[in-house]
C-alpha positions in Angstrom: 6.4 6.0 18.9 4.6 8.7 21.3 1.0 9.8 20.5 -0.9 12.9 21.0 -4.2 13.3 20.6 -5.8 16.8 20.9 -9.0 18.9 19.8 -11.6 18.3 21.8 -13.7 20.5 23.7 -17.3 21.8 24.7 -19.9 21.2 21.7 -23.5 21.5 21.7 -25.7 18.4 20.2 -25.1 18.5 16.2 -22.1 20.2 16.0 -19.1 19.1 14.6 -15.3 18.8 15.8 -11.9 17.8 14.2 -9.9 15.5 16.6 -6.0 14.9 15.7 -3.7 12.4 16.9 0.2 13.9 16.3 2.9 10.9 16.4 6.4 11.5 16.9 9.4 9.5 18.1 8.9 6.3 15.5 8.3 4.7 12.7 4.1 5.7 12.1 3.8 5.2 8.4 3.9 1.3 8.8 1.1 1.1 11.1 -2.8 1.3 11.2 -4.2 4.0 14.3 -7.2 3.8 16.2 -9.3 6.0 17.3 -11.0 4.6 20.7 -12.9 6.8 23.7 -14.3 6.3 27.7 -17.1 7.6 28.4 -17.9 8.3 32.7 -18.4 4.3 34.2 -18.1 3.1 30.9 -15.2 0.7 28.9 -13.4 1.9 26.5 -14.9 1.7 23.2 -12.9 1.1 19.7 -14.7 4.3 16.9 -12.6 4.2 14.5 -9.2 2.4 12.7 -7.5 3.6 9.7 -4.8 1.1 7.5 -1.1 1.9 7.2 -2.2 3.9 3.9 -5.1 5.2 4.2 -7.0 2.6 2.0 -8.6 1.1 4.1 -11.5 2.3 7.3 -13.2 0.4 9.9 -16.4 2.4 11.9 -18.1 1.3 14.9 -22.1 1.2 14.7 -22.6 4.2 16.5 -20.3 6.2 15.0 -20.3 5.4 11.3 -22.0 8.1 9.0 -21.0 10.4 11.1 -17.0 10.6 12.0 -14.4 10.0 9.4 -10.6 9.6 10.1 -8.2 10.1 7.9 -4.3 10.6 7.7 -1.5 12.3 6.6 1.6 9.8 6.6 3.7 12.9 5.4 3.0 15.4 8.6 2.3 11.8 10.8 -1.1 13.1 11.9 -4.4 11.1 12.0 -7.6 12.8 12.4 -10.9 12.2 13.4 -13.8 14.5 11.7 -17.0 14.5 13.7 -20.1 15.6 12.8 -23.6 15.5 13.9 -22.7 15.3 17.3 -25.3 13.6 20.3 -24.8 13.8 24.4 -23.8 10.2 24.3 -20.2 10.8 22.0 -19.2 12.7 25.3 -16.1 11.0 26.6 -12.5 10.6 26.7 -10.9 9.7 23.3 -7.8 8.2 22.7 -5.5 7.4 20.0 -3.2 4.5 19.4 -1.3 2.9 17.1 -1.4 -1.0 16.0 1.5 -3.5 17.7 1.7 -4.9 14.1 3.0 -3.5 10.6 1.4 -3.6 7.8 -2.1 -4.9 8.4 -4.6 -4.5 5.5 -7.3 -3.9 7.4 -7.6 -2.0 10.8 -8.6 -4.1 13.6 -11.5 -3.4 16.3 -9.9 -4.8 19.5 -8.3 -3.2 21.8 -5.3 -5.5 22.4 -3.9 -5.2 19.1 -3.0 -1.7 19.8 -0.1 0.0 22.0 1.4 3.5 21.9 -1.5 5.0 23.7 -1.9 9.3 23.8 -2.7 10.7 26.2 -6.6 11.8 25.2 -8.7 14.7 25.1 -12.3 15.8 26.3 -15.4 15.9 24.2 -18.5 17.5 26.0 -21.7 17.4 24.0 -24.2 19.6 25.4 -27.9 18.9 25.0 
Protein backbone atom coordinates (compact mmCIF):
# COMPACT_ATOMS: atom_id res chain seq x y z
CA UNK A 1 0.00 0.00 0.00
CA UNK A 2 1.36 3.62 -1.07
CA UNK A 3 0.58 6.65 1.14
CA UNK A 4 0.11 10.21 0.55
CA UNK A 5 -0.12 12.67 2.87
CA UNK A 6 -0.98 16.27 1.79
CA UNK A 7 -2.44 19.69 3.24
CA UNK A 8 -0.10 21.42 4.84
CA UNK A 9 1.05 24.81 4.44
CA UNK A 10 1.85 28.40 5.92
CA UNK A 11 -0.48 29.08 9.23
CA UNK A 12 -0.26 31.71 11.63
CA UNK A 13 -0.23 30.69 15.59
CA UNK A 14 -4.01 29.53 16.39
CA UNK A 15 -5.10 28.66 13.22
CA UNK A 16 -6.32 25.58 12.10
CA UNK A 17 -5.42 23.00 9.14
CA UNK A 18 -6.92 19.69 7.82
CA UNK A 19 -4.01 17.22 6.90
CA UNK A 20 -5.02 13.98 4.68
CA UNK A 21 -3.23 10.95 4.16
CA UNK A 22 -4.68 9.15 0.59
CA UNK A 23 -3.79 5.27 0.39
CA UNK A 24 -3.90 3.45 -2.73
CA UNK A 25 -2.32 0.26 -4.06
CA UNK A 26 -3.50 -2.21 -0.85
CA UNK A 27 -5.49 -3.54 1.34
CA UNK A 28 -5.96 -0.09 4.00
CA UNK A 29 -9.18 -1.06 5.77
CA UNK A 30 -7.36 -3.81 7.90
CA UNK A 31 -4.87 -1.55 9.33
CA UNK A 32 -4.50 1.22 11.99
CA UNK A 33 -2.51 4.80 10.44
CA UNK A 34 -0.35 7.01 12.14
CA UNK A 35 0.07 10.28 11.98
CA UNK A 36 3.87 11.16 13.02
CA UNK A 37 6.04 14.61 12.16
CA UNK A 38 10.02 16.05 12.18
CA UNK A 39 10.52 18.98 13.18
CA UNK A 40 14.25 20.93 11.99
CA UNK A 41 17.20 18.76 14.30
CA UNK A 42 14.54 16.99 15.90
CA UNK A 43 13.31 12.91 15.82
CA UNK A 44 10.46 12.06 14.53
CA UNK A 45 7.67 12.20 16.82
CA UNK A 46 4.40 9.76 16.85
CA UNK A 47 0.86 12.63 17.11
CA UNK A 48 -1.54 10.60 16.41
CA UNK A 49 -2.88 6.72 15.58
CA UNK A 50 -6.29 5.74 14.60
CA UNK A 51 -7.63 1.64 14.81
CA UNK A 52 -8.58 -0.29 11.69
CA UNK A 53 -12.25 1.09 12.36
CA UNK A 54 -12.18 4.04 13.64
CA UNK A 55 -13.07 3.11 17.24
CA UNK A 56 -10.41 3.46 18.65
CA UNK A 57 -7.58 7.01 19.00
CA UNK A 58 -4.34 7.34 20.56
CA UNK A 59 -2.92 11.39 21.09
CA UNK A 60 0.43 12.31 22.02
CA UNK A 61 0.62 14.94 25.08
CA UNK A 62 1.26 17.77 23.02
CA UNK A 63 -1.07 17.29 20.65
CA UNK A 64 -4.22 15.97 22.36
CA UNK A 65 -7.12 18.58 22.70
CA UNK A 66 -6.18 19.88 19.87
CA UNK A 67 -5.76 17.54 16.55
CA UNK A 68 -8.20 14.85 15.83
CA UNK A 69 -7.83 12.19 13.06
CA UNK A 70 -10.25 10.40 11.78
CA UNK A 71 -11.02 8.04 8.62
CA UNK A 72 -12.91 7.24 5.90
CA UNK A 73 -12.31 3.27 5.19
CA UNK A 74 -14.76 3.84 2.06
CA UNK A 75 -12.60 6.74 0.12
CA UNK A 76 -9.21 5.15 2.03
CA UNK A 77 -8.37 8.52 3.44
CA UNK A 78 -7.22 9.41 7.05
CA UNK A 79 -7.10 12.88 8.23
CA UNK A 80 -5.68 14.92 10.64
CA UNK A 81 -7.76 18.12 11.99
CA UNK A 82 -5.63 20.70 13.62
CA UNK A 83 -6.66 23.40 15.52
CA UNK A 84 -5.21 25.89 17.78
CA UNK A 85 -2.07 25.84 16.21
CA UNK A 86 1.56 27.02 18.15
CA UNK A 87 5.22 27.76 16.39
CA UNK A 88 6.34 24.44 17.84
CA UNK A 89 3.74 22.01 15.62
CA UNK A 90 5.94 23.35 12.69
CA UNK A 91 7.47 20.36 10.95
CA UNK A 92 7.38 17.63 8.57
CA UNK A 93 4.38 15.17 9.03
CA UNK A 94 4.11 11.93 7.85
CA UNK A 95 1.68 9.30 7.50
CA UNK A 96 1.96 5.51 7.72
CA UNK A 97 0.23 2.60 8.10
CA UNK A 98 0.61 -0.27 10.86
CA UNK A 99 2.90 -3.68 9.73
CA UNK A 100 0.03 -5.60 11.55
CA UNK A 101 -3.79 -6.15 10.89
CA UNK A 102 -6.24 -5.80 13.01
CA UNK A 103 -4.85 -4.26 16.15
CA UNK A 104 -7.46 -2.85 18.68
CA UNK A 105 -5.60 -0.24 19.66
CA UNK A 106 -3.21 2.08 17.68
CA UNK A 107 0.25 1.89 18.78
CA UNK A 108 2.80 4.83 19.61
CA UNK A 109 6.10 3.45 18.25
CA UNK A 110 7.47 4.04 15.37
CA UNK A 111 8.63 0.50 14.45
CA UNK A 112 5.34 -0.96 14.28
CA UNK A 113 4.62 1.09 11.24
CA UNK A 114 5.71 0.78 7.42
CA UNK A 115 4.18 2.16 4.24
CA UNK A 116 5.59 5.58 4.89
CA UNK A 117 4.09 8.94 2.48
CA UNK A 118 5.92 11.00 1.51
CA UNK A 119 4.97 14.24 3.98
CA UNK A 120 4.02 17.67 3.84
CA UNK A 121 5.08 21.09 5.41
CA UNK A 122 3.36 22.88 8.31
CA UNK A 123 4.74 26.41 8.99
CA UNK A 124 3.26 28.06 12.08
CA UNK A 125 3.93 31.65 12.08
CA UNK A 126 4.23 33.52 15.39
Amino acid sequence: VQLQASGGGLVQAGGSLRLSCAASGGTFSGYAVGWFRRAPGKEREFIAGINWSGGSTTYADSVRGRFTISRDNAKTMVYLEMNSLKPEDTAVYFCAADRIPWRTIPTMTGSAYDYWGQGTLVTVSS
